[in-house]
NUTORKE-353923 format. One line per field, with one value per residue (C-alpha): residue in one letter; x negated, y negated, z; residue number from 0. Coordinates in steps of 0.5 Angstrom, whole numbers, padded with zeros to 4 digits, always signed. Example, Ala and Ser with C-alpha at 12.3 -4.5 7.8 and 13.67 -1.06 7.14 Angstrom:
2
resn: c(a	s)
xx: c(-0025	-0027)
yy: c(+0009	+0002)
zz: c(+0016	+0014)
resi: c(0	1)
***
This chain:
507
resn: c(x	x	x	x	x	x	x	x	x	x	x	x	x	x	x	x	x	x	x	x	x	x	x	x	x	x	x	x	x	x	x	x	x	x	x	x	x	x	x	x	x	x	x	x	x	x	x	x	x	x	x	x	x	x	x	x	x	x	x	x	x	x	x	x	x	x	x	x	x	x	x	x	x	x	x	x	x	x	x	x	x	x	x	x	x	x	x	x	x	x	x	x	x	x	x	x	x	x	x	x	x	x	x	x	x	x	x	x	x	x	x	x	x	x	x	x	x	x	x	x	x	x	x	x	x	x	x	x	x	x	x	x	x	x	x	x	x	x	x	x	x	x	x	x	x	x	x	x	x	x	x	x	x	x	x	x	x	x	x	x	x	x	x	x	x	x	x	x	x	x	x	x	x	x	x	x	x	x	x	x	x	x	x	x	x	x	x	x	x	x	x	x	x	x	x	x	x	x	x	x	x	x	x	x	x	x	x	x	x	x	x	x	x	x	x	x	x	x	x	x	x	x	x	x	x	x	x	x	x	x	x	x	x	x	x	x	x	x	x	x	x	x	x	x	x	x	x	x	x	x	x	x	x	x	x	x	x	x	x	x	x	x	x	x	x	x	x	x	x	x	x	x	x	x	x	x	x	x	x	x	x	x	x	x	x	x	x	x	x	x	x	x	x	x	x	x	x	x	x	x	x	x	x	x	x	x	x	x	x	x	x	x	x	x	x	x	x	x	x	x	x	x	x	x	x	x	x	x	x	x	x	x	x	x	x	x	x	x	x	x	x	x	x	x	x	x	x	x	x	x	x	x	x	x	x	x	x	x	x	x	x	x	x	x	x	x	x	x	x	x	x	x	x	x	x	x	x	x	x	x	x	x	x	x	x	x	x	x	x	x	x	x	x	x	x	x	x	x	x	x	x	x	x	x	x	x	x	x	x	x	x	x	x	x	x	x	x	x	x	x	x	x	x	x	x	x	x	x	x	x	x	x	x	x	x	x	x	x	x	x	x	x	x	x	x	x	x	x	x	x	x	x	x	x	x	x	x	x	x	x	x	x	x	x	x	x	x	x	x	x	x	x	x	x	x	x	x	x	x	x	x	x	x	x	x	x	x	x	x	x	x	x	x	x	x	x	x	x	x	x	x	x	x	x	x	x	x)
xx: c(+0067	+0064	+0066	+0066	+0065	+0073	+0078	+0081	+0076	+0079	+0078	+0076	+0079	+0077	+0078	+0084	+0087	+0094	+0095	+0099	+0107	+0104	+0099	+0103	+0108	+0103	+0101	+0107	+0109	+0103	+0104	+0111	+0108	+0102	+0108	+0113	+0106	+0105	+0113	+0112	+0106	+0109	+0115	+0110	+0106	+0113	+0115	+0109	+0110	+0117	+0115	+0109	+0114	+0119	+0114	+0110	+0119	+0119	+0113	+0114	+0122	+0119	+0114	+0119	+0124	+0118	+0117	+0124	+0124	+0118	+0121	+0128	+0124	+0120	+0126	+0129	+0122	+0122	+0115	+0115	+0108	+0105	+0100	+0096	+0095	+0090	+0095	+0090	+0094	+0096	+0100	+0103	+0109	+0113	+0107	+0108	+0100	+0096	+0090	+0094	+0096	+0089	+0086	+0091	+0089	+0085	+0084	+0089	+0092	+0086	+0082	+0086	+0089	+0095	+0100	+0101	+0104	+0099	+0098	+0105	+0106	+0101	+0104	+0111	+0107	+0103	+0110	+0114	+0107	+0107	+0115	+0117	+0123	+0123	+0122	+0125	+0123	+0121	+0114	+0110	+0105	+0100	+0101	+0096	+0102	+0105	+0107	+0113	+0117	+0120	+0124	+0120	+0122	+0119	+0120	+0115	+0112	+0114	+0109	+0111	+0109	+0113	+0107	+0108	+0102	+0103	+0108	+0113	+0115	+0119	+0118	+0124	+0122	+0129	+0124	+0130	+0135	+0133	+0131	+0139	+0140	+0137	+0140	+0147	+0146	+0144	+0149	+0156	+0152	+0153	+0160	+0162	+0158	+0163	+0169	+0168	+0167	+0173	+0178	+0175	+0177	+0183	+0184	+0182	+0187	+0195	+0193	+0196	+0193	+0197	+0198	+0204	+0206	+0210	+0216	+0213	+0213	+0208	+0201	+0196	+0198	+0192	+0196	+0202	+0208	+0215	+0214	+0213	+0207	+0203	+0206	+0213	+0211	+0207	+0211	+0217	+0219	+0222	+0229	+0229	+0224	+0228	+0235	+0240	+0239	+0233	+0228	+0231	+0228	+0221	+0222	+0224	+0218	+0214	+0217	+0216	+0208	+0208	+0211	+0208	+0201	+0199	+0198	+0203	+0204	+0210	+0213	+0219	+0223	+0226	+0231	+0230	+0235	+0234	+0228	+0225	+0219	+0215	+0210	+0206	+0204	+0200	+0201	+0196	+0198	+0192	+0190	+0187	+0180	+0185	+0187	+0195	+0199	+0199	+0202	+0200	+0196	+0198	+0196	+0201	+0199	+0204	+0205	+0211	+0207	+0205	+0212	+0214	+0209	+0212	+0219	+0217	+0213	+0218	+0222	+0216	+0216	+0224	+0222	+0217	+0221	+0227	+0222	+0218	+0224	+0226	+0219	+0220	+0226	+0223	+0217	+0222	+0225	+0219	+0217	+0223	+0224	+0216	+0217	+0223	+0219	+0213	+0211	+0205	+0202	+0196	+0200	+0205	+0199	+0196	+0203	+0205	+0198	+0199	+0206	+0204	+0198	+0202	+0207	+0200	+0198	+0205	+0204	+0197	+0200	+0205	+0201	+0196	+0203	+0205	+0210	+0213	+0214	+0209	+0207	+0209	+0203	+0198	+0203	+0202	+0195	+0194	+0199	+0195	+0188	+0186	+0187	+0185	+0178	+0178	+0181	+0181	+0184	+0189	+0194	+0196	+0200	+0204	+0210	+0210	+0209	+0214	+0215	+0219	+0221	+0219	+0224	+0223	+0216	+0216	+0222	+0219	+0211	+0213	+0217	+0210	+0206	+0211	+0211	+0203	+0202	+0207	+0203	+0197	+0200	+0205	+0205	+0200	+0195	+0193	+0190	+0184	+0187	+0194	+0196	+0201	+0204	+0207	+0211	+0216	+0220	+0227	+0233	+0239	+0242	+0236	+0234	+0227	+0227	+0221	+0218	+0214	+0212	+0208	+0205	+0200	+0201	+0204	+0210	+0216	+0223	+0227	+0226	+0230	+0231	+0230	+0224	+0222	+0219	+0226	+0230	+0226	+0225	+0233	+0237	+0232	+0231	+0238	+0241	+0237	+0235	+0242	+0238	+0239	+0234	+0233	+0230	+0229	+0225	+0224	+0218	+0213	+0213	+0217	+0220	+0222	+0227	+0229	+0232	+0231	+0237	+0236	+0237	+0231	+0227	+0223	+0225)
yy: c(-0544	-0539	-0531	-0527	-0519	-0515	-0521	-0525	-0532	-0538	-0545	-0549	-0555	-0562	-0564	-0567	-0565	-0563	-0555	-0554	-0552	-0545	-0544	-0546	-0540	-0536	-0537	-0535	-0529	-0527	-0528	-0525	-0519	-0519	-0519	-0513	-0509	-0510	-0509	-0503	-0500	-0501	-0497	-0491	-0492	-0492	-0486	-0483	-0484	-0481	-0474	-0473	-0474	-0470	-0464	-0464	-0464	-0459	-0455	-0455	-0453	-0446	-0445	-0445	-0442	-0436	-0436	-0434	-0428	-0425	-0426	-0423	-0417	-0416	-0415	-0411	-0406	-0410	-0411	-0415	-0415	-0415	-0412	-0413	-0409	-0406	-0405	-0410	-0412	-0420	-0422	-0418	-0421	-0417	-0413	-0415	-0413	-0419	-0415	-0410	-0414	-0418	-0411	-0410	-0416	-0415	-0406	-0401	-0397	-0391	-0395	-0396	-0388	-0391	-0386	-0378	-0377	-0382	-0379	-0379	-0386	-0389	-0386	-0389	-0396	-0394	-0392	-0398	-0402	-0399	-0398	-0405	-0401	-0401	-0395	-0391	-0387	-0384	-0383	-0383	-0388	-0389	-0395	-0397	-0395	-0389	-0386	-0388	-0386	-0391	-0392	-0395	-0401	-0402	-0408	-0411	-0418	-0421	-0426	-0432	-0429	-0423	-0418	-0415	-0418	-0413	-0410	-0414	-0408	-0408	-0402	-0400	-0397	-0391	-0386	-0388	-0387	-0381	-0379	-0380	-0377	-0370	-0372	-0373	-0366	-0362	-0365	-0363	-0356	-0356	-0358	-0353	-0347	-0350	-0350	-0344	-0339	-0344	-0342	-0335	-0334	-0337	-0332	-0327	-0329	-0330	-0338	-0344	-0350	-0355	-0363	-0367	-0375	-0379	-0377	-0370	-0368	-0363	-0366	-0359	-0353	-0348	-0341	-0338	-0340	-0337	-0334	-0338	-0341	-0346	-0350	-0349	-0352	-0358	-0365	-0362	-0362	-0357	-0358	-0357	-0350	-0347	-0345	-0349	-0349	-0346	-0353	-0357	-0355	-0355	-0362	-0365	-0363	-0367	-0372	-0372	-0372	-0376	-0382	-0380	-0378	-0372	-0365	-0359	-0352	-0348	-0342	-0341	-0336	-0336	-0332	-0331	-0326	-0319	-0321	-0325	-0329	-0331	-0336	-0339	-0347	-0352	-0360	-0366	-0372	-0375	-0381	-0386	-0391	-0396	-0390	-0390	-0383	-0383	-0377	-0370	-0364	-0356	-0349	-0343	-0336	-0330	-0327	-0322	-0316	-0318	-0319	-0313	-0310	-0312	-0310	-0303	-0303	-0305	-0299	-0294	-0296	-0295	-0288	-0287	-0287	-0283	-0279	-0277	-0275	-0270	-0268	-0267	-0263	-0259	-0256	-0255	-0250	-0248	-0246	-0243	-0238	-0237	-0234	-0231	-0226	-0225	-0220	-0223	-0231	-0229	-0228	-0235	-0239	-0236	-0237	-0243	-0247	-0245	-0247	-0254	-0254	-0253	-0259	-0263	-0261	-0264	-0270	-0272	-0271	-0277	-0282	-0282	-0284	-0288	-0284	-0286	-0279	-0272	-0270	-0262	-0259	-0263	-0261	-0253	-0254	-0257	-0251	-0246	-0249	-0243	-0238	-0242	-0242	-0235	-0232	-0237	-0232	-0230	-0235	-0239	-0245	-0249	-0254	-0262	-0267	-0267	-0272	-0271	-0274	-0274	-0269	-0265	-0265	-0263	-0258	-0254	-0254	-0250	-0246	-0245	-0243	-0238	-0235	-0235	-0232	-0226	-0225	-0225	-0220	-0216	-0218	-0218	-0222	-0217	-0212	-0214	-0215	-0218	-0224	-0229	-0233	-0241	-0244	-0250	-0253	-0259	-0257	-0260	-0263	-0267	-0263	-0258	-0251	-0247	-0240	-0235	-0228	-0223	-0218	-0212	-0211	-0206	-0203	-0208	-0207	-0210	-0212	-0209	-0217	-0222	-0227	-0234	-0234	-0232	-0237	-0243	-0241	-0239	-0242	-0249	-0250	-0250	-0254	-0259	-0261	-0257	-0252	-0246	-0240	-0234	-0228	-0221	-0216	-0212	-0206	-0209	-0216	-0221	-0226	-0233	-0238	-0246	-0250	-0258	-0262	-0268	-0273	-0270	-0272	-0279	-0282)
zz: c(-0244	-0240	-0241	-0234	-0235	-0234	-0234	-0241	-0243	-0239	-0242	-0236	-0236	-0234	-0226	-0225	-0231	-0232	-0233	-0240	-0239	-0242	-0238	-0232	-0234	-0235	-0228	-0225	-0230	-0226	-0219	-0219	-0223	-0216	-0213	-0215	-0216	-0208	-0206	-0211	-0207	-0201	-0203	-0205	-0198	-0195	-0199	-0198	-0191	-0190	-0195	-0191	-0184	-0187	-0190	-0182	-0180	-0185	-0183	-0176	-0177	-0181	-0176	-0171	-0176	-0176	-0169	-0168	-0174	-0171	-0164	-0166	-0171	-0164	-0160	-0164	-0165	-0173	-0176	-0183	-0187	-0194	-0198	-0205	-0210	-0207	-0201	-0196	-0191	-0192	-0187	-0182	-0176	-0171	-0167	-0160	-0160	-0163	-0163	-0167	-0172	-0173	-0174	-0180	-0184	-0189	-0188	-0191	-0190	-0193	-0188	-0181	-0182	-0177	-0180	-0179	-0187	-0189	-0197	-0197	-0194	-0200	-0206	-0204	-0203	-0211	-0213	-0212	-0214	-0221	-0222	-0219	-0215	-0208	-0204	-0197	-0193	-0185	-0184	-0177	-0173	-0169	-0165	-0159	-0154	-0157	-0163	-0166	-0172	-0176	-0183	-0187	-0194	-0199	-0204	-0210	-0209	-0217	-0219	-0223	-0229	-0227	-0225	-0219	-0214	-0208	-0203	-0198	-0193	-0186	-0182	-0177	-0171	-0171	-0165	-0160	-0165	-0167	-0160	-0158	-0164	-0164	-0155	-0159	-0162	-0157	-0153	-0159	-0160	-0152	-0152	-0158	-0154	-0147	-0151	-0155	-0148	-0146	-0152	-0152	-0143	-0145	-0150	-0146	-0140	-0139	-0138	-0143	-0142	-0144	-0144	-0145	-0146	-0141	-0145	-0144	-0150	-0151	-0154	-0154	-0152	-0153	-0153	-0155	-0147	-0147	-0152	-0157	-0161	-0160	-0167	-0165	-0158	-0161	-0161	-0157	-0151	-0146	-0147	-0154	-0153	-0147	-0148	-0143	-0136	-0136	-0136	-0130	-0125	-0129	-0131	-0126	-0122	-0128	-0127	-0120	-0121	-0127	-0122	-0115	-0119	-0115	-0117	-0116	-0116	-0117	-0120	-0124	-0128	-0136	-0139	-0147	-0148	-0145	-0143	-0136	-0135	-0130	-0129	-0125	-0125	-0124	-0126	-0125	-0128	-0134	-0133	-0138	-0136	-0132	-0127	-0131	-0131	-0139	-0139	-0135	-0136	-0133	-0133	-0133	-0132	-0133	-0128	-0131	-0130	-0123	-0121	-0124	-0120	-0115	-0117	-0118	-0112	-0107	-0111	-0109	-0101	-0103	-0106	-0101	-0094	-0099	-0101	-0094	-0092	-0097	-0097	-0090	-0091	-0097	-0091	-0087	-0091	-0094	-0087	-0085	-0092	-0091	-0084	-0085	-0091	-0088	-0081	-0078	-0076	-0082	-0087	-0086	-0086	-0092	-0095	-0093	-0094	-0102	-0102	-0099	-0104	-0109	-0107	-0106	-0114	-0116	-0112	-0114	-0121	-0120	-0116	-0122	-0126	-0121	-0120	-0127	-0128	-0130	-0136	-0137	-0140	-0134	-0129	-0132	-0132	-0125	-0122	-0126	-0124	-0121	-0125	-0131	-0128	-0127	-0133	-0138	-0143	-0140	-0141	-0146	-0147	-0152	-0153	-0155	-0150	-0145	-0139	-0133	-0127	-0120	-0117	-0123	-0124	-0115	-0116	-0123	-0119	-0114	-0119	-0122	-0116	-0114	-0122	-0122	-0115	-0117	-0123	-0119	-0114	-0118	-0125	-0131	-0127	-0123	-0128	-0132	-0139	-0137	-0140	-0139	-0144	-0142	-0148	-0148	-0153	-0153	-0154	-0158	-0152	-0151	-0145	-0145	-0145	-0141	-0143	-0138	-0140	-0138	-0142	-0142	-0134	-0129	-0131	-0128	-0124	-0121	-0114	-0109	-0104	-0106	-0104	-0103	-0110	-0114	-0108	-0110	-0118	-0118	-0113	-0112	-0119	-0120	-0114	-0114	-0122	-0125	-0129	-0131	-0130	-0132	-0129	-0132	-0130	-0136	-0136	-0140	-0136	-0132	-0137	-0133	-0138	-0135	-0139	-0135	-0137	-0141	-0134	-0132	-0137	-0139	-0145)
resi: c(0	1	2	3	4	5	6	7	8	9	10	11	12	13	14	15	16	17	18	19	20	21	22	23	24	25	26	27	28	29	30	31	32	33	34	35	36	37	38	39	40	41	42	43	44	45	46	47	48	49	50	51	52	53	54	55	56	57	58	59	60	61	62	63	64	65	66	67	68	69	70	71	72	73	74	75	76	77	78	79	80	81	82	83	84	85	86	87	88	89	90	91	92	93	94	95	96	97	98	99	100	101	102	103	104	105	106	107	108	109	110	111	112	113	114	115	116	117	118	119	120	121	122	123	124	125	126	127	128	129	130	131	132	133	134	135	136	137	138	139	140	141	142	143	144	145	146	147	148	149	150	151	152	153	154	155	156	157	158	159	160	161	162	163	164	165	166	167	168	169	170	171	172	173	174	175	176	177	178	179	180	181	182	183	184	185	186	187	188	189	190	191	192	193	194	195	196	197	198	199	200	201	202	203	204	205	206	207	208	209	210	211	212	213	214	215	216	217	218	219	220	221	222	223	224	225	226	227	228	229	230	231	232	233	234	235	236	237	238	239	240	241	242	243	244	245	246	247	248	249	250	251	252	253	254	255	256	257	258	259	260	261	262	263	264	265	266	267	268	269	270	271	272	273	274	275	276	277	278	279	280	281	282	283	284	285	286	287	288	289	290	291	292	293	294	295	296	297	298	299	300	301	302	303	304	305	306	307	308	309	310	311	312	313	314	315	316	317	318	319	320	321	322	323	324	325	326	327	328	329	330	331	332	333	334	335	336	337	338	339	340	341	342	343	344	345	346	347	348	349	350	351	352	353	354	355	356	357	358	359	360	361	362	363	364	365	366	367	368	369	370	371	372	373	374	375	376	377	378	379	380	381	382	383	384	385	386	387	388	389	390	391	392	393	394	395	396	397	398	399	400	401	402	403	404	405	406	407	408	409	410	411	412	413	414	415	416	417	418	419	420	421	422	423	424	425	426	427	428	429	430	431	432	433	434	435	436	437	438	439	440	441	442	443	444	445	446	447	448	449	450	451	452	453	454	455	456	457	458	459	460	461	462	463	464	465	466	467	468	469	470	471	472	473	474	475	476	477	478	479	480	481	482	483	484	485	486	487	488	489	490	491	492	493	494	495	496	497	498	499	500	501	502	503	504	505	506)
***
């Protein structure tokens, strides 16, 4: 029998021998063994096969599936990358710069200097590598185009063995965002600014702005209108703020520029009790991004004042030609009694120019009133200018404020004029230490009381004719203002008492 190296001792038998049943056996246990060993082998080689096409499908997928991330973090301005514990650059996607990025492997941070707030972005990465909790924040870069500020998340990279083995971090580029932000800031504080100059010119004026939906109930109003404030307005329409009869022809007008959408104008007057507004409109439909009337917006101005300005004004050019006339009619006589008391051309001129003087004095007095009426104490003073400028101290005045009214102020200023002119002449001005006191006091009845008397000048008597003076301090006083006047001549001094009936006098 002979032995071979590495296999079971085989008997050999003779040529031609019959081989044994179990030798037969064994033969064949071997061959299916060989077979199922090969159909095994070429199960793995075709598993193999098929793992190693699925890892290349897998591979290639991942490598597309990276290509999109790194083109969607690109677009959107995103870079990802990673850091060991030494804070080397390991990986780095979402540069649009592949020279950038190939700079970044294997440097840090220390190295690259890429950052303005470099200390503080270094402790934040050493932070996070030491506490194992992910970290924000802002800081700035310096990137090949420009610098950019970018928001900045950081997270640890955990070992299987749960050791931190580096940094994982995305870096957001939030420039333009900030840009716009700090854009969307100057842009509300410019907007507040017009607003707040808007509100205040509108506090300022006698303008409402307000707006009202379709079924004009109003949505805004930015001040009080017919009198009311703004709260009792809001939400409401004009038929439930303005009493009946008054909002017709307002809301009709709306409804007009709510369906024909055109602006109009239009002035309209309301009744609140005793009192009478008017106002001046102006109404634009609003219109939403569609171009469709939603409602309307308008503008009111008061002009009450302007209208009784114009009232009153029509009742001056009334006034005035009433007034021209009579004025006419007054020079008229105070030329004829300035003639009739006076010898030579001279003396008239004299006279009469200081008798129209004084009527002026009356007449600038009340057109600074507008004609309302005269103050008591301006009308002495304007008459007494003269004299108060040379010998202050020799007159006095005293009584309450008193107004009076056109015809009286006219009629009591020459009255003064003649007084002062005769005290000047005749009286106590006409010596050096003469002093004429002037004092006015109201009366029960309502009415007013005026008081001149002379004192420390020439011995007074009673005149033998009367002149123009006492015809217009008497007779002029009491026909046209129904006052009663007093003259007594006594030696110490003339003393004149007027009581002005109280319907001459503004309340």
């Amino acid at each position: 029998m002979k032995k071979v190296r590495g296999s079971s001792p085989v008997t050999q038998e003779p040529s031609g021998t019959p081989a044994s049943p179990s030798r037969q056996a064994n033969a064949e246990q071997l061959q299916g063994l060989l077979e199922r060993e090969t159909r095994r082998h070429a199960e793995t080689h075709a598993e193999l096969v098929r793992t190693r096409d699925e890892a290349n499908r897998a591979r290639l997928e991942c490598q597309q599936l990276m290509g999109r991330i790194e083109l969607a973090l690109r677009g959107a301005n995103i870079q990802a990358f990673a850091q060991d514990r030494d804070l080397r650059y390991n990986w780095v996607v979402g540069s649009r710069n592949d020279d950038a990025t190939s700079s970044l492997l294997g440097r840090t941070d220390d190295e690259l200097g890429i950052s303005t707030e470099q200390p503080a972005l270094v402790e934040l990465k050493r932070r996070v590598l030491a506490t194992g909790e992910p970290g924000d924040c802002e800081v700035s870069f310096i990137t090949p185009e420009r610098r950019a500020l970018m928001a900045l998340h950081v997270d640890p990279i955990v070992a299987s063995d749960g050791s931190i083995e580096g940094i994982m971090c995305t870096a957001v580029d939030v420039s333009r965002m900030r840009s716009l932000e700090s854009e969307q800031r100057r842009l509300s504080e410019d907007l507040a600014t017009a607003a707040q100059r808007y509100e205040f010119a509108l506090r300022g004026s006698n303008v409402a702005v307000f707006t009202q939906d379709r079924d004009l109930r109003y949505t805004s109003v930015s001040k009080s209108l017919f009198g009311l404030d703004p709260k009792d307005i809001q939400g409401k329409t004009d038929d439930d703020i303005l009493p009946d009869g008054n909002a017709a022809a307002m809301v009709a007008l709306k409804h007009e520029v709510l369906e024909q959408g055109e602006a109009r104008d239009a002035q309209f007057r309301f009744e609140h009790g005793d009192v009478t507004r008017w106002y001046d409109f102006h109404l634009e439909p609003m219109r939403d991004v569609s171009g469709s009337a939603i409602g309307l917006t308008g503008a009111a101005v008061d002009v009450t004042d302007q209208k009784q300005s114009e009232a009153h004004l029509r009742l001056l050019m009334r006034e005035l030609t009433h007034r021209s006339k009579n004025l006419l009619a007054v020079i008229q006589a105070m030329a004829r009694q300035t003639a009739r008391h006076t010898g030579d051309v001279q003396t008239f001129l004299e006279r009469f120019s200081a008798r129209v003087q004084a009527l002026a004095r009356s007449h600038d007095l009340l057109v600074q009133e507008s004609w309302h009426g005269a103050s008591l104490r301006e009308l002495v003073r304007m008459q007494l200018s003269h004299y108060l400028d040379q010998n202050p101290d020799q007159l006095s005045m005293t009584g309450p404020d008193i107004r009076l009214k056109p015809e009286a102020a006219q009629s009591l200023g020459l009255a003064l004029h003649e007084l002062a002119a005769n005290a000047s002449k005749h009286g106590a001005w006409s010596r050096s230490r003469g002093h004429v006191d002037i004092s006015w006091k109201t009366l029960s009845d309502g009415g007013v009381e005026l008081l001149w008397r002379e004192s420390d000048g020439p011995k007074v008597a009673v005149p033998k004719r009367r002149g123009f003076g006492s015809v217009v301090i008497e007779h002029n006083l009491s026909r046209v203002l129904d006052a009663k006047v007093e003259l007594d001549f006594v030696s110490e001094g003339l003393t004149c008492r007027v009581a002005v009936p109280k319907n001459q006098l503004v309340a």
